[in-house]
N, C-alpha and C positions, 0 to 999 in steps of 0.2 A: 401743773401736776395732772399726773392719769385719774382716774374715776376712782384707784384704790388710795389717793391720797388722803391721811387723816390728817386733819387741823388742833396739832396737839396744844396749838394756842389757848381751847378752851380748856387746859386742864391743867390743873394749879401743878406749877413745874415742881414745886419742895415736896409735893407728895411720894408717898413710898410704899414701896409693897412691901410685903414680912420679913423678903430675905434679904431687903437691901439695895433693891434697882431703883433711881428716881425714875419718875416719869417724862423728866429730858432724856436719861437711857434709853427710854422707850419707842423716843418719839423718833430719835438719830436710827432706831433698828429700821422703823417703819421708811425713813426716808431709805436707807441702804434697800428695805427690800421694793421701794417703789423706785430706783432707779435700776434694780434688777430686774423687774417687770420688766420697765421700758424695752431694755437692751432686748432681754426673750422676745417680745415683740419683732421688735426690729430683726433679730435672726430669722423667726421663724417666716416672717414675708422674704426674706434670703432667698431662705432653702425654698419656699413656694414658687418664686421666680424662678429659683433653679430647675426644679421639677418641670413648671411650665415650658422652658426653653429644650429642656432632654424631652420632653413628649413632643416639641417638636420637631426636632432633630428628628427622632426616631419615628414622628411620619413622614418626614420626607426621603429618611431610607424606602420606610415601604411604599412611597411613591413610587422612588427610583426602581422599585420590583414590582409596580401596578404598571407603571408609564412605560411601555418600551417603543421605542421610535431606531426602527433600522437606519434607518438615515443616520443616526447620530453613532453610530459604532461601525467601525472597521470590520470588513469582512475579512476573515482567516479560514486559511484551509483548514479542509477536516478530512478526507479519502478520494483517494480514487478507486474507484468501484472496478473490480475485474466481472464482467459479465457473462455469461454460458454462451454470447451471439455476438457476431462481432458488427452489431447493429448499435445506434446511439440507444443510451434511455432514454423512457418516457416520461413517466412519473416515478415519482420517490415520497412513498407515504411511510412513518415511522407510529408502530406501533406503540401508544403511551403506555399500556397495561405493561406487555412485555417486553418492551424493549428490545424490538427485531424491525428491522427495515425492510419491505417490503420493495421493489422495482420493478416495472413492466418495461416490455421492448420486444421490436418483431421479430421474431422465428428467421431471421435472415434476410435477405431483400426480398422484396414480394412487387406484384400486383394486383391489382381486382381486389377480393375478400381478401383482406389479410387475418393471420395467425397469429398469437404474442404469447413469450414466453412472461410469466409473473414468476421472480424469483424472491428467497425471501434470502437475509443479511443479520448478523450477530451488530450490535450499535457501534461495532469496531468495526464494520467492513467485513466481516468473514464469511466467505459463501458458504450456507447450508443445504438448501436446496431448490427446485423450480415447480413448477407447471404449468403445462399446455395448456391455451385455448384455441382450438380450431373454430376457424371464421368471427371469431371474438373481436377482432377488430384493428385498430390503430394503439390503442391503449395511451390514448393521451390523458383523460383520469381517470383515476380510481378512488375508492375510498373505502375504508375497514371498519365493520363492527365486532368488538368481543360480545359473545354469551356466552357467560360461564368460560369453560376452559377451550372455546373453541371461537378460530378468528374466521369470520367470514367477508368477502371479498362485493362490496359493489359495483360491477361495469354495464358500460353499453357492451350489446351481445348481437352481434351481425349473423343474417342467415347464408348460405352459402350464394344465392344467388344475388345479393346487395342489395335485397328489396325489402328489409324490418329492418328495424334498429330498436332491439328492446333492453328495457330498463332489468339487468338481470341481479341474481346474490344466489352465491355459489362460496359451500366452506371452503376453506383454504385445505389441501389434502399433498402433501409431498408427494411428487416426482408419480403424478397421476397425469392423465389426458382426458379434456373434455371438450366436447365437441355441442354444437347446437341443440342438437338429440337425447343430451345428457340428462337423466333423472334428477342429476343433484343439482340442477339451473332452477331457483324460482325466479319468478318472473312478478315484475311491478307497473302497476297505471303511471305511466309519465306525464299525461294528462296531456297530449302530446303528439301529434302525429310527424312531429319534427324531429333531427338528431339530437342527442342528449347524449352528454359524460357529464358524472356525479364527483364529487369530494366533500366528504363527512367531517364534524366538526366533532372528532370520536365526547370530547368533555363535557357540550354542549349538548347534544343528540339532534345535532342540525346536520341538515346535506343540502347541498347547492346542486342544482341545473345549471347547466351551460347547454341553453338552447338556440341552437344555428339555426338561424334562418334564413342565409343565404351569407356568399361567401363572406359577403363584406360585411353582415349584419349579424350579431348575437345580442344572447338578453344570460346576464345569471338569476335565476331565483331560487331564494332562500326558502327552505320549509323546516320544519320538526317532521325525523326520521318517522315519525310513531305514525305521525298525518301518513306519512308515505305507505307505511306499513300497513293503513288501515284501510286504503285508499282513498283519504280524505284531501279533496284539492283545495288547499289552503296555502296562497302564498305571501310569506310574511315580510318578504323585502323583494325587490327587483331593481338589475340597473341595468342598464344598456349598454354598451363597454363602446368607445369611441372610437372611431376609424386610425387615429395617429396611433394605438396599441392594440388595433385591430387585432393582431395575428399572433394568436395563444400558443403557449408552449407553456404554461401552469397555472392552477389556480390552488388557493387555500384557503377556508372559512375560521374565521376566529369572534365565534356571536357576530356579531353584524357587522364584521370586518372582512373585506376581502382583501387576500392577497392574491395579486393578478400576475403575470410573469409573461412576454410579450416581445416578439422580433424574432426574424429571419435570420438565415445563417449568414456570417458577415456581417449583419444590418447591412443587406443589399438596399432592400427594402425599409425595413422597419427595424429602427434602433433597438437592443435589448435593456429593455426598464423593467421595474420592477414597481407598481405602482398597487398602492393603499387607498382602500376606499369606504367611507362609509357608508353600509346601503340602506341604513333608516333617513340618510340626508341625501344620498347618492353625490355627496362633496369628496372630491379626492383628498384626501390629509396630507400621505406624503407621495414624492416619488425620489425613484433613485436611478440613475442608467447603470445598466451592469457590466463592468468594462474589467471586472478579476477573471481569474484564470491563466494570465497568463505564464507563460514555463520562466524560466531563471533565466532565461536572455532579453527578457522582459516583452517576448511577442508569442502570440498564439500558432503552438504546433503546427508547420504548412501551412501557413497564415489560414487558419479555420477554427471556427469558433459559430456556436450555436447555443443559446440558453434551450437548456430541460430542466422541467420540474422544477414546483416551488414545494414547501410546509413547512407551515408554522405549528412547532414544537412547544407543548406546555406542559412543563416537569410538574406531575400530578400532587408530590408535597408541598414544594413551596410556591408553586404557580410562575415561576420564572420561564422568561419563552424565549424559544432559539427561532430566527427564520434559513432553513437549511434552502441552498439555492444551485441548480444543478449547469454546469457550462462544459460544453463536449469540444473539446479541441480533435487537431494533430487528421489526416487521412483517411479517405475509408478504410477498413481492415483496422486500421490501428486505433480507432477511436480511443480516448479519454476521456472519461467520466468521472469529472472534476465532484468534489462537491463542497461547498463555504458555508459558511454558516455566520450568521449576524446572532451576537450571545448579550441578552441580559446579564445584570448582576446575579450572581450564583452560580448560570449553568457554564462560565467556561469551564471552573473548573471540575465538573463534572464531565463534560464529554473530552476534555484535554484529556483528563484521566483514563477515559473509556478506550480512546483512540492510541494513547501511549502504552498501551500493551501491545501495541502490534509494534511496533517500532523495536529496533534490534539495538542493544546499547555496546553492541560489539561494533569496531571500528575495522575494517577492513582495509583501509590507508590510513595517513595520517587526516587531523579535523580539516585540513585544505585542499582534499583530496590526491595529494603526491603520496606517490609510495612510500611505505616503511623503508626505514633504516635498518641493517643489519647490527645487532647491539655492536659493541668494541669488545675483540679479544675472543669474535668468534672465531672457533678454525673448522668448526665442523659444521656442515651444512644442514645437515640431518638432526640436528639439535633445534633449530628452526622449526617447532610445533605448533605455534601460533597461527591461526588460518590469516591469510590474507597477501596484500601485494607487496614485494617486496626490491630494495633495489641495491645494488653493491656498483664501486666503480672498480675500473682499469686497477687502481693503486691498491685496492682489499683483493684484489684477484689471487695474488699471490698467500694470502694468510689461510685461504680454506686448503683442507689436505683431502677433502671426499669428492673434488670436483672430477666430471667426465673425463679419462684420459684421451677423449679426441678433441676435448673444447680448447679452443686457443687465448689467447690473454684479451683479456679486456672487459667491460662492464657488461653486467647481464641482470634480469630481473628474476627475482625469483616465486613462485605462487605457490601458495603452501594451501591445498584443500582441506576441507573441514573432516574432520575425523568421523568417523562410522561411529555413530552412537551404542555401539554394544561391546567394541573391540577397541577403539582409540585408532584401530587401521586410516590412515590418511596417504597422498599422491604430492612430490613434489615436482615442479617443473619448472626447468631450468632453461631461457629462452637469453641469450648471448645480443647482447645491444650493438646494433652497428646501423649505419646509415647510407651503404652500400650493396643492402641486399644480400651479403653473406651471411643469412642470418644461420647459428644452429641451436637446435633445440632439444633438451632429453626431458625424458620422465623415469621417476623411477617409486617406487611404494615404500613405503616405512609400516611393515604389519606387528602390531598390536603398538605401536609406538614404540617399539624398541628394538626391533629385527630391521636391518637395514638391508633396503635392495637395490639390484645392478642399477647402473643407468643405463635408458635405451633413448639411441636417436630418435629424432622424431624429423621424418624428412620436410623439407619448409620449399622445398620447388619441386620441379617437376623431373628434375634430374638428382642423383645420389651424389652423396659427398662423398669421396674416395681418399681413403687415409692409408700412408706405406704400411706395412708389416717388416721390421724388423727379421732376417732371416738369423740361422743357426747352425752347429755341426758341418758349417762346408756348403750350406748352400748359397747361392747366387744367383743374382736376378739376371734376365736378359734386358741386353741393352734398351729402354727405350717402352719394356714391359716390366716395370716393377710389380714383387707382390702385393697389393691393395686389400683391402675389407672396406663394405660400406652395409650401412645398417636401414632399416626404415620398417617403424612399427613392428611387428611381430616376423621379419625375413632379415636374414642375411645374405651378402653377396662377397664374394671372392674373385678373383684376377689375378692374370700374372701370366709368365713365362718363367720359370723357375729350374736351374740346375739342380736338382736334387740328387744326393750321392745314392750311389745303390744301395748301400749295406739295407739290409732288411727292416724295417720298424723303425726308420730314422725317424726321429722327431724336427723336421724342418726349419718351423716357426710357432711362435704361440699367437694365438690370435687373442686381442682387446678383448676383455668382460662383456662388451656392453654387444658384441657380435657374436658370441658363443652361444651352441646349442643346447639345450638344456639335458639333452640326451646326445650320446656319439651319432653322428652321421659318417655315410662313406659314399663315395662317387669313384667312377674310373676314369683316371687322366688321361688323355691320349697323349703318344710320346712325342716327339720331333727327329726326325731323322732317319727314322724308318718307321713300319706302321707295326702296331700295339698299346699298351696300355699299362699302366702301374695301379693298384687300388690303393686312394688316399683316405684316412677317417681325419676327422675332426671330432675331441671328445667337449664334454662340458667342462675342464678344464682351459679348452683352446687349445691342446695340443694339435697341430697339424704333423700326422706322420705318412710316409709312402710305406706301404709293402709290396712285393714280388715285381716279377715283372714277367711280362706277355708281350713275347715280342719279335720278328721275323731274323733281326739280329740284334741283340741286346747290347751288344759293346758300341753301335751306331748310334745307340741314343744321345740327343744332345741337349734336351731340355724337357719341362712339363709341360702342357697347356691347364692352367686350372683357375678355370671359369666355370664357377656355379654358384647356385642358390640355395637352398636351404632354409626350414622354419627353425625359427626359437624357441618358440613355444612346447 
């Protein structure tokens, strides 16, 4: 029995209380309530267990949100960066306060001193806006401090003749130029007569050196910004970075953590890693080769490839870190400005989010990129308002009733433009499938989305497509010169050798829609047969008619010449 056990042996059983309970009743309650103890007992070390095992469960979630190790998560794309120059990037610092990415990169191909443009970026990718630095340098790092409502920028600051390299912090000022001379440059003790680029540990209020000391040799030191500020030389960690990742392309400080970022384009030279260090031990922890980037055929744009820029991202609520990692594929001129990111528990989905606003959830083909299908039971072509690519065969040719009276049978694509966001005004273009080279092509407007207009050819070589004209009233063609019309962009052309009857104001032929003027024209035909001339109009109807006639003997005429041109517009 427990400690509450009574020993009702000592107590005469035939005794009784006033109302009637012996004291066996009594003794049978005390057992009932000392096997209820028990049990309570026994739950409550249960539920104790229980509680101990949820607390730790629940530190090794926030483990999992203390401990992040890139190495062990997949890298995922996050943007490609459209830049103001069509130079690679440098660095890619991301502002924790506000939530704007900052990117440096040169002013264009340079030599000697060079110039870099610093642009700043919405955490979606959206360009806002840039500024110049003249003679500023390479801009391989940077690093950002906020005061108050204002972000100011730390770099190496070159002088125009390449003989300082100072420690400068200059505000950040939209779509300004600043030059060496500049007022708004202060300048810092690097303690240092060596090159330096800085990256700020903004959470921390550390900033790291990267001091060169010759090509082959660099050192990082860690300090507190305040030291820097105060110009107190105090350095709290140093590592020497090894010749096998010699050759920097980023760094990033996270407390005594550096992330290092390393190799030549290709890895002619030196492989692209990514490699973790701790500088109170100067023991590497991890590393990683960085071999993402590449496009959907599973190789790097132009077989080129180059790591830029590293930063390790720490979401200021819940402390969860991203390492965003930069890789420049694809040509000069065409660079791509890849950028991945390795995500803790929490922040993918947070920057999925950020990043999925830009993403368009309109589909312009079908999800495997083949063109749309024309619904079933279309006849009209022009009912087709949905923007995007579209495709019909040979066999649906015949069910549409709005197609160009010069297009001939068979399969054609059709691309429906996106409508003018004030009017619903949209362009459809109607480009005829063939694998012969005959291709033809019209366009024509649907204004406000409900006024339907002509189609007009659109010439696809370098010669006109020449279609008969039906004559009229008695005329007739000469042998061997039929009447024709051909169209191309905003002109009309006509051809022929044509008997046309005298009577006065004869209406000849009517010409196609998509060849007519939009206003009458008139030209003079010259005759055949003796010399003179007939004056022909063509109205925006297409009626082609002759009036009078000019001519040395009128009853000798034997036909027209009419060969011209003409605007639509």
């Amino acid at each position: 029995m427990s400690s509450n056990t009574i020993n009702y042996n000592l107590i005469k059983p035939e005794t009784s209380d006033n109302i009637g309970v012996t004291i066996s009743d009594l003794a049978n309650n005390f057992e009932t309530v000392d096997v209820e103890l028990d049990y309570n007992k026994t739950e409550n070390n249960s539920l104790r267990e229980d509680v101990n095992e949820n607390s730790t469960r629940l530190g090794n979630i926030n483990k999992k949100f203390d401990d992040f190790n890139f190495t062990k998560v997949s890298p995922s794309y996050y943007d490609t960066l459209h830049l103001p120059s069509d130079t690679v990037m440098q660095c890619m610092v991301i502002n924790e306060q506000t939530n704007e990415m900052y990117v440096s990169q040169l002013d264009g191909q340079q030599t000697g001193v060079e110039t870099y443009l610093l642009s700043r970026f919405t955490l979606e990718g959206v360009y806002l806006d840039n500024m110049k630095l003249i003679n500023g340098g390479h801009s391989t790092s940077f690093g950002i401090e906020n005061i108050d409502n204002d972000v100011y920028i730390w770099s190496n600051y070159e002088n125009e003749a390449g003989t300082t390299y100072d420690l400068a912090r200059f505000k950040y000022t939209p779509n300004t130029t600043l030059t060496e001379d500049s007022s708004e440059i202060q300048r810092y003790d690097k303690f240092t007569t060596e090159y330096v680029v800085p990256a700020i540990d903004q959470k921390n209020g550390r900033i790291a050196f990267r001091v060169k000391h010759t090509e082959t040799t660099q050192t990082i030191e860690l300090r507190d910004l305040s030291d820097v500020k105060n110009g107190t030389d105090d350095i709290l960690a140093s590592y020497e970075i090894p010749t096998s990742i010699n050759y920097m392309q980023g760094m990033s400080i996270d407390g005594y953590d550096l992330y290092w970022y390393s190799g030549d384009s290709d890895a002619t030279n030196y492989p692209s890693v990514i490699t973790l260090v701790d500088m109170q031990t100067g023991v590497i922890k991890e590393q990683l080769d960085a071999n993402f980037g590449k496009g959907i055929n599973g190789y790097y744009e132009e077989n080129f490839h180059e790591p830029e820029s590293i930063y390790l991202y720490t979401e200021p609520q819940t402390g969860s870190k991203s390492l965003f990692a930069g890789m420049v594929t694809d040509e000069a001129v065409r660079r791509n400005n890849k950028i991945y990111a390795f995500h803790s528990v929490g922040n993918e989905s947070k920057f999925f989010g950020m990043i999925a606003q830009k993403l368009q959830a309109y589909r312009l083909t079908q999800s495997d990129g083949s063109a749309k299908r024309i619904p079933t039971k279309t006849t009209l072509l022009s009912t087709i308002k949905e923007t995007g690519y579209y495709y019909f065969s040979s066999i649906d040719f015949a069910e549409f009733s709005d197609l160009p009276s010069g297009m001939t049978s068979g399969g054609a694509y059709l691309e429906v433009t996106p409508q003018a966001p004030n009017n619903g005004t949209f362009h459809q273009r109607l480009t005829r499938h063939t694998s012969v080279g005959n291709f033809q092509s019209y366009i024509r407007e649907i204004t406000d989305g409900t006024t339907v207009g002509s189609w007009y050819s659109i010439n696809m070589s370098s010669s006109l497509v020449w279609k008969n004209i039906p004559l009229q009233n008695g005329a007739s063609n000469e042998t061997d010169y039929p009447f024709q019309y051909a169209q191309s962009g905003t002109t009309g052309y006509i051809r022929g050798r044509v008997n046309v009857p005298s009577t006065d104001g004869v209406t000849f032929a009517t010409i196609p829609e998509e060849a007519r003027p939009k206003q009458s024209t008139y030209f003079n035909a010259s005759v055949a047969g003796t010399t003179g001339f007939r004056k022909v109009m063509i109205d925006s109807l297409g009626n082609a008619s002759a009036y009078g006639v000019l001519a040395n003997d009128s009853s000798a005429i034997t036909f027209l010449y009419l060969d011209m041109t003409y605007p639509l517009g």
